[in-house]
C-alpha positions in Angstrom: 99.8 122.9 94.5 98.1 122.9 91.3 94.9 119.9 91.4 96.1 117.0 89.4 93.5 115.6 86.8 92.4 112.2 87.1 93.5 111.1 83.9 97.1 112.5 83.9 99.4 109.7 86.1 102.2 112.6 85.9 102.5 116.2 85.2 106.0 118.2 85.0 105.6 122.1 85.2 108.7 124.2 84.2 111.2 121.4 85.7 114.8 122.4 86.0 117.9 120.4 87.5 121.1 122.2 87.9 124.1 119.9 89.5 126.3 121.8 91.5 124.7 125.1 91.5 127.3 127.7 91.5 130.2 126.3 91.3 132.6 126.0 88.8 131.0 122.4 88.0 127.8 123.8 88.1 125.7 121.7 85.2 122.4 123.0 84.0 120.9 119.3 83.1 117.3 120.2 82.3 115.4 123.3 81.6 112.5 124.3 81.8 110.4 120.5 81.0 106.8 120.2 80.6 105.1 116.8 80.5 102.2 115.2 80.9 102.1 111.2 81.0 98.3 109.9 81.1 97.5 106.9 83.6 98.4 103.9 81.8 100.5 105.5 79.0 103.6 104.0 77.7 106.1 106.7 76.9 109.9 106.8 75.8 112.3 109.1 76.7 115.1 109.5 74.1 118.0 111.5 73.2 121.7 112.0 72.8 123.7 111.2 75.6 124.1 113.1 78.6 120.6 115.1 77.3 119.0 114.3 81.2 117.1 111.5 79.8 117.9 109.2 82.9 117.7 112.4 85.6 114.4 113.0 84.4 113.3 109.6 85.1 115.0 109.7 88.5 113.6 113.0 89.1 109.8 111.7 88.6 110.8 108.7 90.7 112.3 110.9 93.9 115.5 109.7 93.5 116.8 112.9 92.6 114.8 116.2 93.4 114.3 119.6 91.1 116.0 122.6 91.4 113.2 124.0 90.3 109.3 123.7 88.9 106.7 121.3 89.5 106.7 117.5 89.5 103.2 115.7 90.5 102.8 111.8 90.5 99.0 110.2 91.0 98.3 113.9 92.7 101.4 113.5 95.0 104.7 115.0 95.1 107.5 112.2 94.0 108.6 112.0 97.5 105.2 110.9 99.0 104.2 108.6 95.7 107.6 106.7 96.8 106.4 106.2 100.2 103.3 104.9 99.1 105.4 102.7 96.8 103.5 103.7 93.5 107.1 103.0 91.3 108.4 100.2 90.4 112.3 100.8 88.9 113.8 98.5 86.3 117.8 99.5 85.2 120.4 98.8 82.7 121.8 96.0 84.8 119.4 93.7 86.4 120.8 94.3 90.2 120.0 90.5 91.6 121.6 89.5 94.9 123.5 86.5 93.9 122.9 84.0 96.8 119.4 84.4 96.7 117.3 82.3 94.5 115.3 84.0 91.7 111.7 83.5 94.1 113.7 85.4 96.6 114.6 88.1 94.6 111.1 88.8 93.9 110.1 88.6 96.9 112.5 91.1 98.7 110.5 93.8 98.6 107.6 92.2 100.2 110.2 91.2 103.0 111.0 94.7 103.4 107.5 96.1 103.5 106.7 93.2 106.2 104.4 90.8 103.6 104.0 87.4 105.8 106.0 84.4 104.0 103.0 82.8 102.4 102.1 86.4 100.9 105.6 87.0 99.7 105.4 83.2 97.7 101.7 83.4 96.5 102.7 86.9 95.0 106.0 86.3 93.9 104.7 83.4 92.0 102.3 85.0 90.2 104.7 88.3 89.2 107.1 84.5 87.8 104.3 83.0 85.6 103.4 86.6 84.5 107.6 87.3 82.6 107.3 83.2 82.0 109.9 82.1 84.4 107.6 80.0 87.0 109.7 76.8 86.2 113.1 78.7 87.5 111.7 79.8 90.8 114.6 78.1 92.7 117.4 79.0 90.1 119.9 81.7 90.8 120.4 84.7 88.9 123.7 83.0 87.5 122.0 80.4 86.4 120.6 82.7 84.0 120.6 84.3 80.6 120.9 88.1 80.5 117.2 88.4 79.3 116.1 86.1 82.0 117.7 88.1 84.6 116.0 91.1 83.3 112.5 89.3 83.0 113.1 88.5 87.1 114.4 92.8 87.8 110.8 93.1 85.9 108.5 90.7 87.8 110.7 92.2 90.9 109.8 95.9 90.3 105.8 94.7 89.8 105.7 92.4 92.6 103.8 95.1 95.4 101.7 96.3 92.6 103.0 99.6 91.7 101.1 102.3 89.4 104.4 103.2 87.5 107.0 102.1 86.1 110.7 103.9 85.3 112.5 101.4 83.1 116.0 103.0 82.6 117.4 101.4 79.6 116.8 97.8 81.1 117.9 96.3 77.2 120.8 97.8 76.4 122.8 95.6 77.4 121.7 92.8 75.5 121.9 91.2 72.1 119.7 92.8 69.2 117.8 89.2 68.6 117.4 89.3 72.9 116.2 92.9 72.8 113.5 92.2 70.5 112.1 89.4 72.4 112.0 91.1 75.6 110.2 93.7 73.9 107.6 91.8 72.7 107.4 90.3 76.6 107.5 94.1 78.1 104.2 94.9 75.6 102.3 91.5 76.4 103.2 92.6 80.6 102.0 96.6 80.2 98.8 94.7 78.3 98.4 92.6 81.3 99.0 95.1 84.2 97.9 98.5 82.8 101.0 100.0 84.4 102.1 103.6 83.4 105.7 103.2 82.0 108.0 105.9 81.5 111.0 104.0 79.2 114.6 105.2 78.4 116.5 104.4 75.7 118.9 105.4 73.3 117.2 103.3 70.7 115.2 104.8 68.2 113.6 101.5 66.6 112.7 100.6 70.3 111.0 103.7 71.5 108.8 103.4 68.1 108.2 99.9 68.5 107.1 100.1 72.1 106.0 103.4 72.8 102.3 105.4 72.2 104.4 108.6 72.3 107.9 109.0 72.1 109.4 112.1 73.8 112.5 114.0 71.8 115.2 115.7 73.9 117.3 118.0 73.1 121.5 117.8 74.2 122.1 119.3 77.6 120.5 121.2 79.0 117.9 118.9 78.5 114.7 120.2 77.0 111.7 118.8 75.5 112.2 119.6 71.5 109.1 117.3 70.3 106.3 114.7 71.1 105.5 112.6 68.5 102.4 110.5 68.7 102.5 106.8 67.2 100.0 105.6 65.8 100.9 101.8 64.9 98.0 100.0 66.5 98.3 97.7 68.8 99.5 94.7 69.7 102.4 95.0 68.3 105.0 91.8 67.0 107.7 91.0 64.7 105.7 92.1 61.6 105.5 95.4 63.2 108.8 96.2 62.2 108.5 95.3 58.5 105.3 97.7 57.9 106.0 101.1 56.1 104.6 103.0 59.1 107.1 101.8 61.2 110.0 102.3 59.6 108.4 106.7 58.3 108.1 107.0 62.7 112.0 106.0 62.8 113.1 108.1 60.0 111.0 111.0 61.4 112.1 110.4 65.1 115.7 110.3 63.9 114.9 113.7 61.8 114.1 115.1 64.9 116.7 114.1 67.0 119.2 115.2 64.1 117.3 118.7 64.1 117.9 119.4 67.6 121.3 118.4 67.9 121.9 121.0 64.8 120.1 123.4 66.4 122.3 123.3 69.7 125.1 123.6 67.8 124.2 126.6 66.1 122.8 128.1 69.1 126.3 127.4 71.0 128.1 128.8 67.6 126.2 132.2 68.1 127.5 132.2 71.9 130.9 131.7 70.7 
């Protein structure tokens, strides 16, 4: 295995994922990725659907594995990074059990990984005043709005102190006005924590607004067509989105996107 550098949290070599490999559903979902994510970066991964934004993520986390190439996390493969629980995983829908209160959801995964009971509190506490929901500790998730929910998946998925973080769209679901907010709260927590965060969204204005690079994909199979640095300085807040830099990255990130999409159509006209 190739030595990892110190400064490079994760590194993709020549990463390929074909579903069903030989079959009549075979799907070629990526091909032939490179990537590398410094320690403490905050990337976005975006792209038309179905371009393997998410199976990318998943791959990194070791939820899914390669068909082929290299994936290394912290210097480990993805499979021994999970064991030594360097991810945390925020999705889409917040995934809170119900009948537990919102302390108790943060603290599950202490419970799992045998944290006493005054651990499991003292922690869980801290991971609530950190997303600004200390004073709901003994609410349930119904009780809640859907940003709120999503603020308790957050302080969840940091709660044993993971290096990264795979954050899988965890805004979509909710109001533009909501989104924004929780954008602002997701920048003040990677300030805070340091965290490496690898972000997916289908939002252009998002990745620009949160990310320091923003990773273009291509339509499937999946490929890497561009990395576009931002250079809006940071911290970042509402005003951010009314300065003349921000809104040339989204007109060039949306460029880009609109190239590659044109260019897989032509390339699947020649075929044709």
């Amino acid at each position: 295995m190739t030595e990892a550098r110190n400064d490079i949290a994760i590194a993709a070599t020549g990463v390929n994922k074909i579903f069903n490999p030989g079959s009549d559903a075979e799907v070629v979902a990526l091909k032939d990725v490179h990537l590398e994510v410094e320690a403490g970066e905050f990337i976005s991964l975006i792209g038309p659907s179905g371009c393997g934004k998410s199976t990318l993520m998943r791959l990194i986390g070791d939820l899914l594995a390669p068909s082929s190439g290299q994936l290394i996390v912290n210097g480990m493969t993805p499979h021994e990074a999970r064991q030594q629980r360097q991810y945390g995983m925020v999705f889409q829908a917040a995934t809170l059990y119900e009948w537990r209160s919102v302390i108790k959801n943060v603290e599950l995964p202490l419970e799992v990984m045998g944290y006493s009971k005054a651990e499991r509190r003292a922690l869980a506490q801290d991971k609530l005043r950190m997303v600004e929901l200390a004073d709901f500790a003994e609410h349930y998730p119904w009780q809640l709005s859907g940003g709120m929910q999503q603020r308790v998946s957050i302080a969840r998925a940091l709660v044993f102190d993971p290096s990264v973080l795979l954050m899988d769209e965890p805004f979509g679901a909710l109001d533009e006005f909501t989104r924004e907010r929780m954008n602002l709260e997701l920048l003040k927590i990677w300030g805070q924590t340091g965290k490496t965060i690898i972000f997916v969204t289908h939002s252009i204005s998002e990745a620009v607004f949160l990310s320091k690079r923003i990773v273009v994909m291509s339509p499937r199979p999946g490929r890497i067509t561009e990395i576009v640095d931002n250079t809006l300085p940071y911290p970042r807040d509402f005003n951010t989105r009314s300065d003349p830099a921000y809104h040339e990255l989204v007109a060039k990130v949306r460029d880009l996107l609109r190239d590659a999409v044109s260019m897989d159509t032509a390339q699947a006209d020649e075929v044709e």
